[in-house]
N, C-alpha and C positions, 0 to 999 in steps of 0.2 A: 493525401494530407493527413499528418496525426496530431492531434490536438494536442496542447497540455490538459493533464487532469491534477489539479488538485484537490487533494484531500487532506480532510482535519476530522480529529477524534482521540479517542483514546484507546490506543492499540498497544500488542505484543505480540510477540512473534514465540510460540511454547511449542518446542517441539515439532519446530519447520511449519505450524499450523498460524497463520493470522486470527489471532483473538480479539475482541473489542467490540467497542460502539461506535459510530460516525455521528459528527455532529454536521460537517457541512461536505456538499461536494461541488465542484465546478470544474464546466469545460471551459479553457480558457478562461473568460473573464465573465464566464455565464453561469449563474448560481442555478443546479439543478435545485427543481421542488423538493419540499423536506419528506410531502404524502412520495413521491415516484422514488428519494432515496429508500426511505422505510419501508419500501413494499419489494424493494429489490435489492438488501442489502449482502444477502447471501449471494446473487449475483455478481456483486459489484466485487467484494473479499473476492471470489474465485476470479476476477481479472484482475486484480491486483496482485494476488498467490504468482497468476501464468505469467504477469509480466513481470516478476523478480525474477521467476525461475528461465528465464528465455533470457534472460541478460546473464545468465551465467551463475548469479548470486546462489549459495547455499546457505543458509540462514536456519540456526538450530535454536537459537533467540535470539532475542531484541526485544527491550526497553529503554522507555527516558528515565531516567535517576538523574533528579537534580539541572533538569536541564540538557542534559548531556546522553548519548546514544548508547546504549552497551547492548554491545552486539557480541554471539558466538558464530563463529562460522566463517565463510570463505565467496572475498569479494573480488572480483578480477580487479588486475589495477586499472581497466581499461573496459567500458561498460557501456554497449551500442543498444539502446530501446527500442532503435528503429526498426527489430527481426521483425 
């Protein structure tokens, strides 16, 4: 079984590196603690990093402006999270 994860924060992607801060995280409909995010967020960015990079995505940036994504890089038109 693989969960959903969401995540929220304020991120950018510089230089194929995920930059930022996390405000919240959840598996499925379950809000992880804010102490267990913050004390493992370097961990969490490095699964977030592997699972872009295993769907195929190459990502040299990304940001929100205005609402809206601007991304540099190269997204399959077709993109299986389940590897």
């Amino acid at each position: 079984m693989n969960p959903s994860f969401y995540y929220k924060g304020d991120y950018s992607i510089v230089d194929g590196k995920l930059e930022g801060s996390m405000t919240e995280l959840k598996v499925g409909p379950m809000k992880v603690p804010d102490d267990w995010v913050d004390n493992n967020e370097d961990f969490i960015n490095e699964f977030v990093e592997d699972r872009l990079n295993s769907a195929g995505m190459k990502v040299e940036s990304a940001k929100f402006t205005d609402g809206k994504l601007d991304i540099k890089g190269t997204i399959p038109e077709e993109i299986d999270f389940a590897k």
